[in-house]
C-alpha positions in Angstrom: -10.2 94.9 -32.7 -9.7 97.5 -29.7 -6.8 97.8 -27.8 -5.1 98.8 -24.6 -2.9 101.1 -23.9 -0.6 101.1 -20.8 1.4 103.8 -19.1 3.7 101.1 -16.8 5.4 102.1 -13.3 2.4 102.8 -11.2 2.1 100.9 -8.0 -1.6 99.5 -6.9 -3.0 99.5 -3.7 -6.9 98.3 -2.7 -9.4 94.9 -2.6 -9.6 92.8 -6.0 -13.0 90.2 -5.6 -12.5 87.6 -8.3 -14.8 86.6 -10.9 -16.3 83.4 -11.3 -14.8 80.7 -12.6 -14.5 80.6 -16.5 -14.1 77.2 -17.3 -16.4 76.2 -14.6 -19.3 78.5 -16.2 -18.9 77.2 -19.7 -19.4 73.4 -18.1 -22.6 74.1 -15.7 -24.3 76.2 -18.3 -24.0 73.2 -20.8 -25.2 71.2 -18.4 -28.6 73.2 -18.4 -29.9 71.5 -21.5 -29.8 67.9 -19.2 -33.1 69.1 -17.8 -36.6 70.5 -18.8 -36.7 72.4 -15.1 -35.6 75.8 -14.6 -31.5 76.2 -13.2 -30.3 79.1 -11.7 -26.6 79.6 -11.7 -24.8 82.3 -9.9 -21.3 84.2 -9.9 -21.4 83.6 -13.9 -18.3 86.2 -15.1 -19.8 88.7 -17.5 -17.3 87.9 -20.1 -17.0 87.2 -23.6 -16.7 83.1 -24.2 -19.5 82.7 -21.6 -21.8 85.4 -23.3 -21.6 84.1 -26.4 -22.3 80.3 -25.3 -25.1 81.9 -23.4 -26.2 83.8 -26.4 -26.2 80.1 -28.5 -28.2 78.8 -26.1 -30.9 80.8 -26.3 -30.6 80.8 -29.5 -31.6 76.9 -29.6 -34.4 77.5 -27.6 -33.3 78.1 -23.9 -34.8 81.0 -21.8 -32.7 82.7 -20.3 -33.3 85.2 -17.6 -30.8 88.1 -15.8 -31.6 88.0 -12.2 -28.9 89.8 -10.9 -25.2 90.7 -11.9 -23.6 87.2 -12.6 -26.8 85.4 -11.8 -29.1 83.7 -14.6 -32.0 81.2 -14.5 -31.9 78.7 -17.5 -35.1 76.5 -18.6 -34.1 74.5 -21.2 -37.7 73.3 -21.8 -38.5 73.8 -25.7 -35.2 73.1 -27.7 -34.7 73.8 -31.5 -33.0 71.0 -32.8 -33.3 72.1 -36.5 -31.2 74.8 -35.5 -27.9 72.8 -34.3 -27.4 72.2 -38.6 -28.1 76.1 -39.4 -25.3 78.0 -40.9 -25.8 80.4 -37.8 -25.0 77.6 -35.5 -21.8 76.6 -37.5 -20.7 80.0 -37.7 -21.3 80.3 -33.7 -20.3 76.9 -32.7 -16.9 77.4 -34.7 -15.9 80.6 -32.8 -16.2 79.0 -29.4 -14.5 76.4 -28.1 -17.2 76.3 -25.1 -19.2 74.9 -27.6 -18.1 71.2 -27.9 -19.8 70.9 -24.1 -23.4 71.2 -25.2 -22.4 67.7 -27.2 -22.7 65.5 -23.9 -25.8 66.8 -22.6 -27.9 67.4 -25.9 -26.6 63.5 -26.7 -28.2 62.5 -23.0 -31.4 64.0 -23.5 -31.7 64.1 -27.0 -29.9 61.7 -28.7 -28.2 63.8 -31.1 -25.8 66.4 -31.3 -24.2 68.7 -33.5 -20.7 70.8 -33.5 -18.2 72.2 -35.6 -14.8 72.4 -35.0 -14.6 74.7 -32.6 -12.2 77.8 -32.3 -10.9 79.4 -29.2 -7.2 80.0 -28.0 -4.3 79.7 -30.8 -2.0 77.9 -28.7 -1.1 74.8 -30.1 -3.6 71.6 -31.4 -5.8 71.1 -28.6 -7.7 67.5 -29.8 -11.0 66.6 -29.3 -10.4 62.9 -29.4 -11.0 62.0 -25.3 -14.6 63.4 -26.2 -15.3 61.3 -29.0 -14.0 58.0 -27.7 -15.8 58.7 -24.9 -19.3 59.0 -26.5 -18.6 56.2 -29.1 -18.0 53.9 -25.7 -21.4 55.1 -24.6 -23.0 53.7 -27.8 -22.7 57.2 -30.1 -21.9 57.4 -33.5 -20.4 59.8 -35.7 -20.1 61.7 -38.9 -17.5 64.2 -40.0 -18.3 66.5 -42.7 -14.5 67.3 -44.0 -15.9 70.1 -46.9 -17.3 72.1 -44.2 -15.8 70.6 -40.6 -19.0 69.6 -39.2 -19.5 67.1 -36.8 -22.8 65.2 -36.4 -23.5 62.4 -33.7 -26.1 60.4 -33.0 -27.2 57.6 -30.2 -30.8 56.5 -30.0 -29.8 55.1 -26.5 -26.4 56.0 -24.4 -25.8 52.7 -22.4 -23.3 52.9 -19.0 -19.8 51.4 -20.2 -16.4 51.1 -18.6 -14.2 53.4 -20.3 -10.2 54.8 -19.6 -9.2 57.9 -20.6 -6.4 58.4 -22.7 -5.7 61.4 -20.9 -7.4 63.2 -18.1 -8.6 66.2 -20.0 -11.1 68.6 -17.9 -14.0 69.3 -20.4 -13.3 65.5 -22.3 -14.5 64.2 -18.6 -17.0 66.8 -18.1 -18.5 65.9 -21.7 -18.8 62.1 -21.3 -20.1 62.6 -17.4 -22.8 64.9 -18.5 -23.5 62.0 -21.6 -23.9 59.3 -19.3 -25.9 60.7 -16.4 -28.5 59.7 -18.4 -26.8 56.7 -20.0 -28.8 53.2 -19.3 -26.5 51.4 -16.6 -23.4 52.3 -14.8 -20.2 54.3 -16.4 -16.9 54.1 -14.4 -14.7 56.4 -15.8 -10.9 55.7 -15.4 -8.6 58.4 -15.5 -10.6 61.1 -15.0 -9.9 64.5 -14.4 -10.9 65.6 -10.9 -10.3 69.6 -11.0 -12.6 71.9 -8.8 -13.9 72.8 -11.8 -15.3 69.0 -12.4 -16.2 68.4 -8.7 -18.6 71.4 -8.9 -20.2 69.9 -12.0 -20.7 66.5 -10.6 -22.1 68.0 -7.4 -24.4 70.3 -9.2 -25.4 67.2 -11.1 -25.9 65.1 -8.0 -28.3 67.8 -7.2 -30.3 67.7 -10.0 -30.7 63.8 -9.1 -27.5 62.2 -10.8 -25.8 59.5 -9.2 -21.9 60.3 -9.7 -19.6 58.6 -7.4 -15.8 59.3 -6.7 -16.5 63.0 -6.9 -12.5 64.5 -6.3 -10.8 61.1 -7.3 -9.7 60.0 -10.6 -12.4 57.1 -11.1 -15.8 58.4 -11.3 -18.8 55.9 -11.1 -22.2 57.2 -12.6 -25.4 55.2 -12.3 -27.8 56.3 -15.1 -31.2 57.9 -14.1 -34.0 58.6 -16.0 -34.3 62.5 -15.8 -32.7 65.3 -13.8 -34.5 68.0 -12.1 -33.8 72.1 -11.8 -31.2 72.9 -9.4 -29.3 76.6 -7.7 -25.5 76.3 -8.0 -23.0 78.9 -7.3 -19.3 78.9 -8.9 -16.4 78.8 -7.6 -13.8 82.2 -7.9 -11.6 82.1 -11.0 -8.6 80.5 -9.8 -6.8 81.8 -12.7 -7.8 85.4 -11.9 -6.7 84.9 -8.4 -3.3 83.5 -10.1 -2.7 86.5 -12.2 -3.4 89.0 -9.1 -0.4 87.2 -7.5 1.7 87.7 -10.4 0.3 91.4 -10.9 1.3 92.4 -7.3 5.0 91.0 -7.2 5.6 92.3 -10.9 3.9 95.9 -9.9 5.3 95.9 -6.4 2.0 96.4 -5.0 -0.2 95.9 -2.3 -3.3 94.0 -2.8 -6.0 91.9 -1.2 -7.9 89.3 -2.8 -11.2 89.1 -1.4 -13.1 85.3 -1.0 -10.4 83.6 -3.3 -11.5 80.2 -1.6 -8.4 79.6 -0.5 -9.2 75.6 -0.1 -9.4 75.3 -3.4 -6.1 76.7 -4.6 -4.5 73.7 -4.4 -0.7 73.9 -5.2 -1.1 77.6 -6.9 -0.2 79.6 -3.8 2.7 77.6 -2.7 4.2 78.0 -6.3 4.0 81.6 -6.4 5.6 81.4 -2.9 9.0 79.4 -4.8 9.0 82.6 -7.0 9.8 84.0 -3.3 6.4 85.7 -3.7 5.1 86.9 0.5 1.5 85.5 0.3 -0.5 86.5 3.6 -3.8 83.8 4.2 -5.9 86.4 6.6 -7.8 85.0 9.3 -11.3 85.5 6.8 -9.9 83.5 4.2 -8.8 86.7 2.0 -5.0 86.5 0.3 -2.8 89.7 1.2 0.0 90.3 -1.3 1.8 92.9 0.5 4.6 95.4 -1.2 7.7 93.5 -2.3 11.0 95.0 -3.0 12.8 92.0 -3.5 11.5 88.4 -4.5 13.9 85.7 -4.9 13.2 82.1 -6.9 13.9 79.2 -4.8 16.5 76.6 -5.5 16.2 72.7 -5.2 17.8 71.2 -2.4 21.0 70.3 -4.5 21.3 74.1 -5.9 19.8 73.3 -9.4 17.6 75.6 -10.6 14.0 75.6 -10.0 11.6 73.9 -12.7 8.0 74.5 -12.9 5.7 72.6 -14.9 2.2 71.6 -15.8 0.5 68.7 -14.5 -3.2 67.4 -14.2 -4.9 68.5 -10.9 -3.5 68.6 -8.3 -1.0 69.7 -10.0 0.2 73.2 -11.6 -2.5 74.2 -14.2 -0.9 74.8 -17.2 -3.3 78.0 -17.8 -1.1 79.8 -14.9 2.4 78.8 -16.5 2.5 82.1 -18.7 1.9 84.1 -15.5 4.5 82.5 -13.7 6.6 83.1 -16.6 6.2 86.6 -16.8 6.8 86.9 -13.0 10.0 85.2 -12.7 11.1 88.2 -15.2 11.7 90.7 -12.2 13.1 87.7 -10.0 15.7 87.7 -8.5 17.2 84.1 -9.8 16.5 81.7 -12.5 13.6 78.9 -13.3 13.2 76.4 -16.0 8.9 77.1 -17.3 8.2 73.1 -19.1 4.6 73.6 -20.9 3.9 70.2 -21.2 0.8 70.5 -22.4 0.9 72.7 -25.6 3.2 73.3 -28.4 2.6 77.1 -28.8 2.0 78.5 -25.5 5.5 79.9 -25.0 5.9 81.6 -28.4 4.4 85.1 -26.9 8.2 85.8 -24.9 9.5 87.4 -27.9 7.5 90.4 -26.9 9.0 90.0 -23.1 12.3 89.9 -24.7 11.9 93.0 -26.5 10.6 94.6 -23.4 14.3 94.0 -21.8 13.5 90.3 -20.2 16.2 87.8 -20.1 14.2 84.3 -21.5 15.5 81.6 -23.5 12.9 79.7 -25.5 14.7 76.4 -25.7 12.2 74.7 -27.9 8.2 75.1 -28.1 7.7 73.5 -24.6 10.5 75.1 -22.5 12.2 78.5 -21.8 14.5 79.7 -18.8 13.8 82.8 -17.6 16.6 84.6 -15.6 14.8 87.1 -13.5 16.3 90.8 -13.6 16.1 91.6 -9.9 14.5 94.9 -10.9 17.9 95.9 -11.5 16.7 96.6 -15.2 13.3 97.4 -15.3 11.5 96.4 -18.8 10.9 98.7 -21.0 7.1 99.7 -23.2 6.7 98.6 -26.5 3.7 97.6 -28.8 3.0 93.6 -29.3 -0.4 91.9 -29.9 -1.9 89.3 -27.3 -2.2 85.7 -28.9 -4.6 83.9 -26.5 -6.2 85.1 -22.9 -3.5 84.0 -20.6 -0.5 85.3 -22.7 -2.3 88.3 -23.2 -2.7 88.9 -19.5 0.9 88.1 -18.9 1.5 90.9 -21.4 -0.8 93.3 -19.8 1.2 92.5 -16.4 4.7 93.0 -18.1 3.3 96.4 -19.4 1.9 97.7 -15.9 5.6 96.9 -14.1 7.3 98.0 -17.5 9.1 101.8 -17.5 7.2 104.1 -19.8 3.9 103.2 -22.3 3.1 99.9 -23.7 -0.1 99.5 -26.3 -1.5 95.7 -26.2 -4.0 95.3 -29.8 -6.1 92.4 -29.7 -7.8 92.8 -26.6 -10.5 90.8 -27.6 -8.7 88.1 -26.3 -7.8 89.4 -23.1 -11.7 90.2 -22.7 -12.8 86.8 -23.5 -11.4 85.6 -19.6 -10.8 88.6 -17.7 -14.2 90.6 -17.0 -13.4 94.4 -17.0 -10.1 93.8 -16.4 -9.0 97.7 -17.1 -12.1 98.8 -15.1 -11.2 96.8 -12.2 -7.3 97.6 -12.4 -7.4 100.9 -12.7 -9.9 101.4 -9.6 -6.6 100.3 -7.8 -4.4 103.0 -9.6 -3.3 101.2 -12.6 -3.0 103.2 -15.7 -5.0 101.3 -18.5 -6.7 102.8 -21.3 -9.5 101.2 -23.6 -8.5 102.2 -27.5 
C-alpha cells in the first residue's frame, strides 16, 4: 500500500483539465461486449477501477487497442465464455465493483452471465437487488453460489417487460437498459435514474442502433433490436473531479481554473458550493474560475436555520460530492447540517478531521454538523488512512489547507478515482509526495 505525504499551507495557482468521467467509463466500456463491431471510446481516465475492468475485458476475449492517451478501440468479436467461471475471473470480478455492468450486456448478447460479489468502496451495504429484479423481469434466471459468493444467470431469450424500480440506482438502470436493448419487445423502465452519466450511455447506444426513448427523464422506453453496430463516443469530464477542485480551492485559498468542466452538465453542484459562500466565476469559454478566497461564509435559510445539505437522485446533490462538501464547510465561516442519505458509513472518516482541529458532530451514521472554523484555527497535520476514494480525497484536501505535514496511507484508494492526482496538484504548487 503506498502513501502520501503532505506538507499543508501552500497556496495553488494555474489550469486543472478534468479527467473523464469515472462512472461513466466503467458503463460505456461494459457496453462494448453488446456488439461484435469495433468501439472507440475517448477521454477514458487512466485510473485504477477502469484499468482493471479494461484489463478483465481483454482477458475474456476483447481486443483492446491504445490509440491515444485516454482513447481505446474495443472489438468485442471472439468472447471466452469459459472464462467468466475461472477462479481468475472470480478473483477479478470480486475486487471490482465495475464488474456487475458486464452482467447486462453479456445477458443481451449471450444469454449468460457470470459475477461474484463484487468489492469496491467500504462505505456502507451497497445492494445489488435493482439489478437482479431487473433482469429476472426481463425473463433471467439466477443461481447464487453461497460457499464461494458466485452469482450465475442465465436467459435463453430477454423479452421487453414493464418494470418500476425500487429505487433509481445509476448502474441498476444502466444494467437492465444495456439487458434489454436486445430484449424481444418493448421495456419501459419506471423510475429510472436519468444522470449525465446514463444519458451518455443511452445516446451512445442509440448510436450503435438502440431504440431508447425518454433519454433525461425518469421513464425510459427501449424497443428491442436485433444487433447493435460499432460506434465513437466521447465522455463527459468527471463531475466529481470538477467538485473536489472547488472544494480544494476554497480550503487552500487558491486560485484556479477549471478548463472544459462542461458547465451544462453540472447541474446543482455549482450552486451548492456557492451556499458554502464559495465565489465561482463561469468564464465566457465555458471554463470555472475559483479565484482566491479569504473569507467564505455558509448561507442560512430564509428563517435563520442553519443550512442542510443532502443527497438526492439526479438532479439532485450526488451523494459522491457530500464528503467534499463536508470537508469544506470545515474552514467556513458558519454552520451546515451534511444528511448522507444514501449510505450508512460514509461519514465515519471525520474522526480524522476532528483530530486535525475540525469542529464536526457525527450525530449518527447518516448526519454530522460541521461548524466551520473561519480559518480562525487552521487544522493541524496528522497521519490517518483513506477509507474509500471520496473520503480519501476529502482527506488529501484537509491535509493541503492543514498547518504543517500530514501522511495519507492507503492511497490505493485515492488512485482508483483520481488520475495522477499528486502529479497534477503539485504542477500547481501543492506539496504532495508519493511514499
Amino acid at each position: 500500500m503506498g502513501s502520501f505525504k503532505i506538507e499543508g499551507g501552500h497556496r495553488l495557482r494555474g489550469e486543472l483539465t478534468p479527467q473523464g468521467a469515472k462512472n461513466e467509463a466503467l458503463q460505456v466500456i461494459s457496453a462494448v461486449l453488446l456488439t461484435s463491431e469495433q468501439v472507440i471510446i475517448n477521454n477514458i481516465p487512466e485510473i485504477l477501477d477502469v484499468k482493471k475492468l479494461i484489463e478483465l475485458l481483454q482477458d475474456l476475449g476483447v481486443s483492446v487497442r491504445k490509440l491515444a492517451k485516454g482513447s481505446y478501440e474495443f472489438q468485442a468479436k471472439d468472447i471466452n465464455l469459459e472464462y467468466l467461471i475461472s477462479p481468475e475471473f472470480k478473483a477479478k470480478g470480486a475486487g471490482l465493483r465495475g464488474s456487475v455492468m458486464v452482467v447486462g450486456p453479456l445477458l443481451a448478447r449471450f444469454g449468460k452471465g457470470y459475477i461474484p460479489t463484487p468489492g469496491g468502496d467500504k462505505i456502507g451495504r451497497r445492494r445489488l437487488d435493482t439489478h437482479f429484479i431487473g433482469f429476472q423481469r426481463l425473463g433471467a434466471r439466477f443461481h447464487y453460489n453461497e460457499e464461494d459468493k458466485f452469482y450465475q444467470v442465465d436467459a435463453t431469450e430477454l423479452k421487453g417487460t414493464q418494470m418500476l424500480l425500487d429505487e433509481p440506482s445509476v448502474t441498476g438502470t444502466a444494467n437492465i437498459t444495456m439487458a434489454a436493448v436486445l430484449a424481444k419487445g418493448t421495456t419501459t423502465i419506471y423510475h429510472a435514474a436519468c444522470e449525465p452519466y446514463l444519458q451518455q450511455l443511452c445516446k451512445m447506444l442509440n448510436r450503435m442502433g438502440a431504440k431508447i426513448s425518454g433519454i433525461g427523464t425518469n421513464l425510459l422506453t427501449i424497443e428491442g433490436v436485433e444487433s447493435l453496430s460499432g460506434t465513437e463516443h466521447t465522455i463527459l469530464p468527471d463531475m466529481i473531479e470538477i467538485g473536489s477542485f472547488i472544494g480544494l480551492a476554497a480550503m487552500t485559498q487558491s486560485d484556479i481554473i477549471i478548463k472544459n468542466p462542461k458547465v451544462e452538465e453540472l447541474g446543482c453542484i455549482p450552486d451548492t458550493f456557492r451556499r458554502l459562500g464559495i465565489q465561482i466565476d463561469i468564464l465566457k469559454n465555458g471554463d470555472i474560475h475559483i479565484p482566491t478566497q479569504e473569507k467564505y461564509e455558509i448561507e442560512s435559510f430564509i428563517d435563520g436555520s442553519s443550512l442542510t445539505i443532502y443527497d438526492h437522485p439526479w438532479p439532485g446533490f450526488t451523494p459522491d460530492l457530500l464528503s467534499i462538501v463536508l470537508v469544506t464547510a470545515t474552514q467556513a465561516c458558519g454552520s451546515v447540517l451534511i444528511h448522507q442519505k444514501m449510505f450508512e458509513s460514509r461519514l465515519f472518516f471525520v474522526d480524522h478531521l476532528i483530530d486535525m482541529g475540525a469542529r464536526i458532530i457525527l450525530c449518527d451514521p447518516h448526519r454530522a454538523v460541521v461548524i466551520g472554523n473561519d480559518r480562525k484555527h487552521p487544522l493541524r497535520g496528522v497521519s490517518m488512512s483513506s477509507p474509500d476514494i471520496r473520503a480519501g480525497v476529502s482527506l488529501l484536501i484537509a491535509a493541503l489547507s492543514a498547518t504543517g505535514t500530514s501522511t495519507i496511507h492507503n492511497i490505493e484508494q485515492i488512485d482508483r478515482g483520481y488520475e495522477e492526482i499528486d502529479v497534477r496538484l503539485n504542477a500547481l504548487g501543492a506539496k504532495i509526495t508519493r511514499i
